[in-house]
C-alpha beads as a LAMMPS data file, in Angstrom:
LAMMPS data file: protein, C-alpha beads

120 atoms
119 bonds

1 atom types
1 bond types

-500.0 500.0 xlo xhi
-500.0 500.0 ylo yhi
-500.0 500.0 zlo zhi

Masses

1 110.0

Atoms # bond

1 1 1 -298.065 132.861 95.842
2 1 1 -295.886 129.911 95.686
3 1 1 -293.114 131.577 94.520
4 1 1 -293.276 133.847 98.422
5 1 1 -293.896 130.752 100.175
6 1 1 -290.252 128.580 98.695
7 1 1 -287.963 132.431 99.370
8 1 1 -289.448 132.294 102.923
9 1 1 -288.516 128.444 102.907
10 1 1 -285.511 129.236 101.888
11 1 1 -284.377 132.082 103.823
12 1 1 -285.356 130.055 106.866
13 1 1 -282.934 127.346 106.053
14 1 1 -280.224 129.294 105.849
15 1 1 -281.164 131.210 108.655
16 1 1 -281.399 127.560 110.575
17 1 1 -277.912 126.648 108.911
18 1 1 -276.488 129.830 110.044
19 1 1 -277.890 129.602 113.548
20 1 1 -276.409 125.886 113.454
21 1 1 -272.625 127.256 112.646
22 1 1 -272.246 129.507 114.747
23 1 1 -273.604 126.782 117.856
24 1 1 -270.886 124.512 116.472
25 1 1 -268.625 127.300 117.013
26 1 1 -269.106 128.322 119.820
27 1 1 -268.386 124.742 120.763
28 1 1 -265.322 124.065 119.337
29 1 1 -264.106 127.546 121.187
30 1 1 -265.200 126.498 124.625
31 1 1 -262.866 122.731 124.298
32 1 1 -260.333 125.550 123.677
33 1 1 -258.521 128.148 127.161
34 1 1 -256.320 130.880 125.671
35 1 1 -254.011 132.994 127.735
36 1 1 -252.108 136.399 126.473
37 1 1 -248.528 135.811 125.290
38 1 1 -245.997 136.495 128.414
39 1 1 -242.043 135.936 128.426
40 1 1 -242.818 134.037 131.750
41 1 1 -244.700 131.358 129.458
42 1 1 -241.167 129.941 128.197
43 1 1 -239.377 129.730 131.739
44 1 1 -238.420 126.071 132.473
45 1 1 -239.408 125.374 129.781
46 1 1 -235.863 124.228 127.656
47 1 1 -236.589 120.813 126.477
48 1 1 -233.814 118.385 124.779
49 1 1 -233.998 116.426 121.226
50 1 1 -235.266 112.572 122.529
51 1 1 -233.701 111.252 119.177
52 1 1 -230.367 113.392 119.088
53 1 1 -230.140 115.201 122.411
54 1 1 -229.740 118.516 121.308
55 1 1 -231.415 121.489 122.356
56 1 1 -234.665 121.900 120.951
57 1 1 -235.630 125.128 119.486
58 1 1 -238.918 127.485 120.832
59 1 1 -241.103 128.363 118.608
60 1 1 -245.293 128.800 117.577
61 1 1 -247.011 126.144 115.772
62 1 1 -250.452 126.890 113.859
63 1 1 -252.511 124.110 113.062
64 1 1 -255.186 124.755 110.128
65 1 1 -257.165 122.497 111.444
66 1 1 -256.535 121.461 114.670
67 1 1 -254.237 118.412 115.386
68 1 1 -256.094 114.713 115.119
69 1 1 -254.836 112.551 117.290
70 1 1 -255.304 108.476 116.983
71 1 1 -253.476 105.696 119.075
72 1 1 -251.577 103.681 116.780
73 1 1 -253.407 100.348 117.720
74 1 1 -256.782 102.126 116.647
75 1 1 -254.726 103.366 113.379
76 1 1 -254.701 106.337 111.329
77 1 1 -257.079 109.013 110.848
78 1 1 -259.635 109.015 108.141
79 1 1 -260.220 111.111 105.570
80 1 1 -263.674 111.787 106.975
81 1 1 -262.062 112.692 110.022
82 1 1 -262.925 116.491 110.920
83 1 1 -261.828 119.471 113.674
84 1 1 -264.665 118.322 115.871
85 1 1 -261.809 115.335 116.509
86 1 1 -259.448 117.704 116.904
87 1 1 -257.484 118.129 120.348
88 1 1 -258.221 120.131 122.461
89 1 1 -256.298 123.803 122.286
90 1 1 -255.698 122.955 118.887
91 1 1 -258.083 125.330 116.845
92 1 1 -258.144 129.230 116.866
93 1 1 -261.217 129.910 114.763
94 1 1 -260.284 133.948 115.436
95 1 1 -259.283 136.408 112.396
96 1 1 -255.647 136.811 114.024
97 1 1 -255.210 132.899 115.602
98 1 1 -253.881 131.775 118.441
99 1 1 -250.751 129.465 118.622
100 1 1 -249.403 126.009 120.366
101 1 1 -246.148 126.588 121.943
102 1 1 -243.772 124.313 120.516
103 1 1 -239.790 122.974 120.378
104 1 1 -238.293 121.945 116.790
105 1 1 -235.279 119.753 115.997
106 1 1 -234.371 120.998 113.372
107 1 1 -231.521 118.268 112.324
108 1 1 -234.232 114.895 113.800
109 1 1 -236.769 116.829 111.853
110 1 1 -239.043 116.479 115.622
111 1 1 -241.708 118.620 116.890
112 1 1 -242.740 118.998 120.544
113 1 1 -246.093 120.718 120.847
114 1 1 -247.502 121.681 124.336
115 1 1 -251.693 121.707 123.749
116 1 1 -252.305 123.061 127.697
117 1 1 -253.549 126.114 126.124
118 1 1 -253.608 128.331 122.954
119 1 1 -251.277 131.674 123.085
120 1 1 -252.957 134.750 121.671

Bonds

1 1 1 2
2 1 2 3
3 1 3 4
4 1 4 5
5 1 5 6
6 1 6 7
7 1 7 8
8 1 8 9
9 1 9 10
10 1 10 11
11 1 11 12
12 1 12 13
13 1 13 14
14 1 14 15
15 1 15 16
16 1 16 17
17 1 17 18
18 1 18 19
19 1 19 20
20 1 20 21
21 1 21 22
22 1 22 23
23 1 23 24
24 1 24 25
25 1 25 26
26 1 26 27
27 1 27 28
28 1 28 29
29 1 29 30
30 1 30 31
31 1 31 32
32 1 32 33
33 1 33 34
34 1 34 35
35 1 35 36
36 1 36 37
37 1 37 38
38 1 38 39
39 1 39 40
40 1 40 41
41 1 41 42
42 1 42 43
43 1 43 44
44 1 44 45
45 1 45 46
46 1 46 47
47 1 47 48
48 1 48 49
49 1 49 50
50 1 50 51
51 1 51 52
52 1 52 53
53 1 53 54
54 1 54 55
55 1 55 56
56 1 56 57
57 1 57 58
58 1 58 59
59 1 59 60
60 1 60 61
61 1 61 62
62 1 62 63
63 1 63 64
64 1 64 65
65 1 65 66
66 1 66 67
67 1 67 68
68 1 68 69
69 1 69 70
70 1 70 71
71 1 71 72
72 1 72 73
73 1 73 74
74 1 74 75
75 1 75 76
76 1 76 77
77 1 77 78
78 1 78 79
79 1 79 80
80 1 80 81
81 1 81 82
82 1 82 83
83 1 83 84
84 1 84 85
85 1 85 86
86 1 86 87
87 1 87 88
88 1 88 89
89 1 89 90
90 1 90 91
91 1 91 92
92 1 92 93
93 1 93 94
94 1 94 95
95 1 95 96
96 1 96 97
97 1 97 98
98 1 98 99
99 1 99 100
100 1 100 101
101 1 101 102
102 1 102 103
103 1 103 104
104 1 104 105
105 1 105 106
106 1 106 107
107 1 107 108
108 1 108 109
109 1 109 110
110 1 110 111
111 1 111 112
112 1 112 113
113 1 113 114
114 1 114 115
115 1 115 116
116 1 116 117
117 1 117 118
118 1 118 119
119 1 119 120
C-alpha cells in the first residue's frame, strides 16, 4: 500500500513541476511582442559604424538565451544570472525562433541590436 501511495506522490510532483514550467513560460512569452517579417521593417533603418563610420550591415541575431543586460557601475552578470533577467524581446522559446533585427561591423567587430520586438 505504500508503494501506491509514494507513485501517486510522485506523479503529482511532476505534474506540479510541469504545471509550474509551463506558467513560467507563458511568462517569459508575454515580456516578449512579435510581428511577421515585412521588407517595410528595414526602411530607415541604415545605421553607420559609431567606431569607424562605415555602413553597418542588416542582419538577424538569435540569442540562446536572451540578452542580460547590467549597467557597468552595478557590474557584470553572474553566473547565476538566468533568462528571467533577460531583456525584453530577447527570447523565442518557439520550435522555429524568432529573431532581433540587427547591424554588424564587420571590420569594428560591433553589433547593433534593436530589442522593440522579435521578428518571426
Amino acid at each position: 500500500m505504500l508503494e501506491n501511495e509514494y507513485r501517486i506522490l510522485a506523479g503529482a510532483t511532476a505534474i506540479a513541476a510541469l504545471l509550474l514550467l509551463l506558467w513560467l513560460m507563458r511568462g517569459l512569452q508575454r515580456r516578449n511582442r512579435s510581428v511577421a517579417e515585412d521588407p517595410r521593417l528595414w526602411e530607415g533603418r541604415s545605421y553607420r559604424c559609431p567606431e569607424c563610420g562605415r555602413d553597418m550591415e542588416q542582419g538577424w541575431v538569435l540569442l540562446g538565451k536572451g540578452a542580460i543586460w547590467s549597467p557597468r557601475r552595478k557590474g557584470r552578470p553572474g553566473a547565476f544570472s538566468h533568462i528571467g533577467q533577460a531583456l525584453e524581446n530577447t527570447i523565442s522559446l518557439s520550435l522555429r525562433p524568432a529573431t532581433n533585427m540587427g547591424w554588424r561591423c564587420g571590420g569594428c567587430r560591433l553589433l547593433l541590436l534593436d530589442h522593440s520586438k522579435l521578428v518571426k
